[in-house]
N, C-alpha and C positions, 0 to 999 in steps of 0.2 A: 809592113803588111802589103800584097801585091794586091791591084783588085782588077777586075777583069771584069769587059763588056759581053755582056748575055742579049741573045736577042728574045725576046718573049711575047707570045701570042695571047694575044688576052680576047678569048673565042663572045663575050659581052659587048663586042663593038669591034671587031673585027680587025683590030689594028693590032701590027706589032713595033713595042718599044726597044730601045737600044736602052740598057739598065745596067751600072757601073755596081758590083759588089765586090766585098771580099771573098779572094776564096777560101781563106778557114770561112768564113760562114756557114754554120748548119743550116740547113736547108728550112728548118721550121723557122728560124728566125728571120731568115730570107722573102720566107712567106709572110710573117705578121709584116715586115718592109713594103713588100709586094702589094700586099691588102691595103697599106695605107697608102701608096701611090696609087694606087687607081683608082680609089674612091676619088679622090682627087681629078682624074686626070680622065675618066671615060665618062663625067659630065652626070650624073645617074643611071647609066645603063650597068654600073658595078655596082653593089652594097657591099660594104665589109661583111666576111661573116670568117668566121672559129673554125671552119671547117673548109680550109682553100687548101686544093691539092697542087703545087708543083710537078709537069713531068715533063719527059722529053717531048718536043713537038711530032717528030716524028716517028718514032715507038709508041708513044701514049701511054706509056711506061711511069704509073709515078714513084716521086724520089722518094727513099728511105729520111724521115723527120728528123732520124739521130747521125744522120751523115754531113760533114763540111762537100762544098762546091766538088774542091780538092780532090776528093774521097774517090767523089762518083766522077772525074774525070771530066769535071766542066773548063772548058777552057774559051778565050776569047772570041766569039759567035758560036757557040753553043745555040740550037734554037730550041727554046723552052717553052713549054704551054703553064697556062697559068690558071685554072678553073675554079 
């Protein structure tokens, strides 16, 4: 399994992480991943919730839920919004 660093802008505290995934990862699984590292990691300015969209940082384009990394052509610094 190859995994690949994504950079991700997480627009709740204004920082972006450098985040190691698979890239068969679909995207929605990517996100429950995503959701629980940053409850974690932006101190309470994150809450988990059900409904977090992943998209590109700079399109604001978001990713299809039933797509791998792969798919939509993420590769190593990809920058990724995470909302």
């Amino acid at each position: 399994m190859n995994k690949i660093i994504v950079q991700v802008y997480l627009p709740a505290n204004g920082r972006t992480y450098d985040i190691r995934l698979p890239e068969d990862m679909y995207i929605h699984d990517a996100a429950d991943v995503l959701s629980d590292i940053f409850t974690d990691a932006a101190k309470g300015l994150y809450c988990k919730s059900s409904v977090n969209i992943l998209c590109f940082r700079d399109k604001g384009e978001s990713l299809p839920r039933d797509k791998t990394l792969k798919e939509l052509g993420i590769q190593n610094r990809t920058k990724l919004m995470f909302i």
